[in-house]
C-alpha positions, -999 to +999 in steps of 0.1 A: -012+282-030-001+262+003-030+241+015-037+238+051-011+265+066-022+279+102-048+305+106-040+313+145-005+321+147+018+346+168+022+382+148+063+374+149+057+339+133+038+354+109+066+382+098+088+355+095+071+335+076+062+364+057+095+376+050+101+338+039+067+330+017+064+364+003+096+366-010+095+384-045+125+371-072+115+395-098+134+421-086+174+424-086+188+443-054+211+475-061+209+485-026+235+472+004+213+443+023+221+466+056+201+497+040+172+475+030+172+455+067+165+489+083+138+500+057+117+472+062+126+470+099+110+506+099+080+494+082+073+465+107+073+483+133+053+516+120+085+541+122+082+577+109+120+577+108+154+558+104+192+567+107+215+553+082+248+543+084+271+561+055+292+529+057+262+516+034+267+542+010+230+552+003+225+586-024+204+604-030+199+593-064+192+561-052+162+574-030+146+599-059+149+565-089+119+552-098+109+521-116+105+483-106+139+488-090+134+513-067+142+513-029+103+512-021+099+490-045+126+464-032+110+468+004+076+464-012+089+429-029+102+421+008+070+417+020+044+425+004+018+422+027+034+444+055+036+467+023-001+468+019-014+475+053-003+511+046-024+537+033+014+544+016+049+542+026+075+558+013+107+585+022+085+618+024+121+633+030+157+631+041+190+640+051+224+635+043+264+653+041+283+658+009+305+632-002+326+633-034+303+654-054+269+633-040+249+635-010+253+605+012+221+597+029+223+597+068+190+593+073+151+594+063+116+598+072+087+583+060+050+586+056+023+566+055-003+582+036-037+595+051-028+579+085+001+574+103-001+539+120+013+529+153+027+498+156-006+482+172-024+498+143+004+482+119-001+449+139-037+448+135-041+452+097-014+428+090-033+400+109-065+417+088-047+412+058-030+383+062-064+363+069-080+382+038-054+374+016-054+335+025-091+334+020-088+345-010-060+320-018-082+291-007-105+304-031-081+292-061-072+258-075-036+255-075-045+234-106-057+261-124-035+278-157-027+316-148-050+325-171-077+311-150-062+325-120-059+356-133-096+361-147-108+344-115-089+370-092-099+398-121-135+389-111-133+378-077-123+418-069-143+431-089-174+415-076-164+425-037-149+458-042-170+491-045-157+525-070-150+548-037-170+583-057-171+601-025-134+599-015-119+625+010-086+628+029-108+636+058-126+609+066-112+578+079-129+551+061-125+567+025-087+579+027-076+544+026-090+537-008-060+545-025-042+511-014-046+471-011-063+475+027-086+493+015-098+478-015-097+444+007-103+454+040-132+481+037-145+467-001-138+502-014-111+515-035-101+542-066-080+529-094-049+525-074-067+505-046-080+481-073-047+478-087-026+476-051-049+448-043-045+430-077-011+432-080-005+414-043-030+388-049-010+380-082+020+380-061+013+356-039+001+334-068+037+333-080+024+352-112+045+382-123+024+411-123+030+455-119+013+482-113+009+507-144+004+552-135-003+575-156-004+615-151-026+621-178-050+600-169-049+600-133-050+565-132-037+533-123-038+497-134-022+464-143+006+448-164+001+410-155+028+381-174+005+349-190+030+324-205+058+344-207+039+376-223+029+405-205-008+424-212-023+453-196-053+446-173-077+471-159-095+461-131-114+497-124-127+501-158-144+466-154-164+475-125-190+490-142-210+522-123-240+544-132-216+576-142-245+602-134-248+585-098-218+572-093-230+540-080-214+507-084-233+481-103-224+450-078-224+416-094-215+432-128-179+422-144-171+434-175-138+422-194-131+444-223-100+457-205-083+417-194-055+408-211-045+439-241-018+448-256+003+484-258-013+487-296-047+482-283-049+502-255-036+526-273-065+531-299-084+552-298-112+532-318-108+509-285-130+535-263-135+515-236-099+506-236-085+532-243-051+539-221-030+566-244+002+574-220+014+563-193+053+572-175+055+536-158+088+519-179+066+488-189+081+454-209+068+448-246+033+435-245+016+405-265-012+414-288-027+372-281-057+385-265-066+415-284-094+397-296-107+373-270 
């Protein structure tokens, strides 16, 4: 954490600094540094579209890969926090010419989830999140181990975000519960939200940490690295609520999903744990903390 950076800053300082600070190493770019330039220009500035240059050679295939080397992800890992103050953004669709066997992206247009943002909208939840997020930061002792860190930010969320039960695309407040604004911003959030918000918290804690789906389950949560070893965390199943109500018990953390490994989620004697399948490619996990 940086100690005593400026709260009241111009929205351009801020990008820049942003595009600085937030930088994430983790991930290794594939792409021409032109392609990704107008990607993240788009998302600054709230674009539903963006031409593309077939000088930079952009496929198809690289638009449709997934993984923690995907284009979105690369523009996520840009800045992360400009990434978060959308519902979603990624390339809905796009179009392109033929070229030696492959189609050559000429262009692409993007959503944002729920709501599309203007760029005043954009503008707005970026200074939202960017204050939120620091607070947060202030919160932690750089002096800390990650594993402190880690279980503080694990309960930390869990005590100030509410299980969204009564999500719809149709009203406002609830649709953005699938990502990081809303889990931080509004205090409510599904599985994704919880693990959007988790994973950009760890970010900016220099701590290496992913964002796990799975089909089956219709779920989301966490892969998060302690001393070199990665364990699955899942910050949803810790929030307890009253199933037949559906109501969040507030101020209760549990932690029987912090810190597990592949084997253990994947028992089913583990019920509370229990996390069978899941299609995110994931690195081999440490079985340290199966039994803390």
């Amino acid at each position: 954490m940086m100690k005593g950076r400026k709260r009241y800053i111009t929205f351009g300082i801020m990008l820049m600094l942003a595009a600085v600070l937030l930088f994430n190493n983790r991930i290794a770019y594939a792409y021409e540094p032109e392609v990704i330039d107008i990607l993240e220009d788009a998302m600054l500035n709230a674009q539903t579209e963006a031409d593309i240059l077939t000088d930079y050679g952009l496929y198809e295939s690289d638009i449709v890969e997934n993984g923690e080397g995907s284009l979105m992800n690369v523009i996520k890992s840009r800045n992360p926090i400009a990434f978060a103050c959308y519902d979603s953004f990624y390339i809905s669709s796009y179009r392109g010419i033929k070229a030696g066997g492959q189609n050559l992206i000429t262009g692409v247009t993007f959503s944002h989830g729920a709501a599309t943002l203007t760029k005043a909208d954009f503008e707005k939840r970026y200074e939202e999140m960017n204050k939120k997020v620091l607070a947060i930061l202030d919160l932690v002792d750089p002096k800390w181990s990650d594993f402190r860190k880690i279980l503080f930010v694990h309960d930390y969320l869990i005590d100030n975000i509410t299980y969204e039960s009564n999500y719809t695309e149709d009203n406002e407040f609830t649709r953005s519960c699938h990502s990081a604004y809303g889990a931080l911003i509004n205090g409510r959030a599904v599985c994704d939200g919880y693990s959007e918000a988790f994973e950009l918290i760890m970010d900016q804690l220099g701590i290496d940490c992913m964002v796990v789906s799975s089909s089956a389950m219709n779920h989301a949560w966490n892969l998060v690295k302690v001393d070199g070893k990665w364990y699955h965390i899942d910050l949803t199943h810790d929030d307890p609520i009253v199933n037949r109500l559906g109501h969040d018990l507030y101020g209760t953390v549990k932690h029987d999903n912090f810190l597990m490994s592949d084997e253990y989620v994947k028992n089913p004697k583990n019920s509370r744990s229990y996390h069978p399948s899941w299609e995110t490619v994931t690195p081999e996990t440490s079985t340290d903390y199966d039994t803390w």
